[in-house]
N, C-alpha and C positions, 0 to 999 in steps of 0.2 A: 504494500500500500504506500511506501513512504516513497517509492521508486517515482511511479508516477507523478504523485504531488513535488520531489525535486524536480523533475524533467516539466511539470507546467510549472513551477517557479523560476526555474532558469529561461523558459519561453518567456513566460512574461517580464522578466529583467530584460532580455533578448529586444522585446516590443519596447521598452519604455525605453533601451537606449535609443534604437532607431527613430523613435517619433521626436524625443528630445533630439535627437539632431538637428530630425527635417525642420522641428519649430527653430532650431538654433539659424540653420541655416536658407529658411525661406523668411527670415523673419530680416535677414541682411538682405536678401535681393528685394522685396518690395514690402511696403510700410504701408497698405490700405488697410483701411479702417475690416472690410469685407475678409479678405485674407487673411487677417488675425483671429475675425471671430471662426472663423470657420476650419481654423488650426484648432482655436481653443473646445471647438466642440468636438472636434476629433480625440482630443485629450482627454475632456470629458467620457465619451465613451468606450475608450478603452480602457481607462479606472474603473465604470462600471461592471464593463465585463470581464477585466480583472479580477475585480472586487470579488463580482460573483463567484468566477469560478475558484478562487481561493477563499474564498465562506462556505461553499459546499468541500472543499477540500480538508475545511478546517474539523470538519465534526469526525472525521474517522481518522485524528490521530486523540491521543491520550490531553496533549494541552490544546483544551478546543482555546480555552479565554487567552490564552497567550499567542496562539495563531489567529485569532479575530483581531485581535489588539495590537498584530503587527499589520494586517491586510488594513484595518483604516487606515492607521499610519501610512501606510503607501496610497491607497487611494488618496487622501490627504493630501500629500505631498504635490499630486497631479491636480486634485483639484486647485493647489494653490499655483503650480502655473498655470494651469486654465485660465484664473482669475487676473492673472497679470497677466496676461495677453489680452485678455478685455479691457482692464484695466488700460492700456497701453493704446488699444481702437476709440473707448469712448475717448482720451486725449486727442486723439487723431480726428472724431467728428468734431468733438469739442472748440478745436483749432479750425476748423472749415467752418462751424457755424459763424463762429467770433469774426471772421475776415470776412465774410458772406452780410454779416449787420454793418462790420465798419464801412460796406462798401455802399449799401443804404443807407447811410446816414451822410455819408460825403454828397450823393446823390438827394440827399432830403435839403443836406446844406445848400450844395449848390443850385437848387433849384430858389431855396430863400433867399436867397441873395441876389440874384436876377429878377430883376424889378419887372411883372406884371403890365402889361400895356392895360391901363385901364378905358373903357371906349367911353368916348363923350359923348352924352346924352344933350338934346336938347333940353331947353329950360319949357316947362310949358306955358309961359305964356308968350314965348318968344319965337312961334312956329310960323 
């Protein structure tokens, strides 16, 4: 029984190092707000389905509470770079919004500032 559960523990060590790369390494080539989240939910669920099958793994050895208490900790671990890569997108919208209002507001300004033709009315008694 222990054989298996090392061979999908070293898989899944296997899997977190390559995904921490490709986040390491796709996260230098392009910096979109899109591209991050959707690394970080990649991340997401292979923690889960890590999780998983190292919680089913956990109840047929002798220390279930100590093999549960290591598999959060790893999921953990991942969900915490999940979260800084979102963390790191919402900056990224964040930074688009802010330049996206400054640029409505130079545009509100310079429209007040250009003085209005106002049209001349006759007076009415002067028609």
């Amino acid at each position: 029984m222990t054989r298996p559960l090392r061979l999908s523990a070293l898989l899944f060590a296997c899997l977190l190092t390559a995904v921490g790369a490709g986040v390491a390494h796709a996260a230098d080539d392009t910096d979109s707000s899109e591209n991050l989240r959707a690394q970080a939910k990649s991340i997401r669920k292979a923690a889960e389905a890590g999780f998983a099958q190292r919680e089913s793994g956990c109840y047929d050895r002798f220390q279930v509470n100590a093999c549960l208490d290591a598999a959060h900790e790893d999921r953990t671990a991942q969900m915490q770079t999940a979260r800084k890569l979102e963390a790191r997108a919402n900056r990224i919208d964040r930074g688009e919004r802010i330049k996206a209002m400054e640029a409505r507001l130079k545009e509100a300004e310079a429209r007040r500032a250009k003085p209005t033709p106002v049209p001349l009315l006759p007076l009415p008694g002067n028609q």
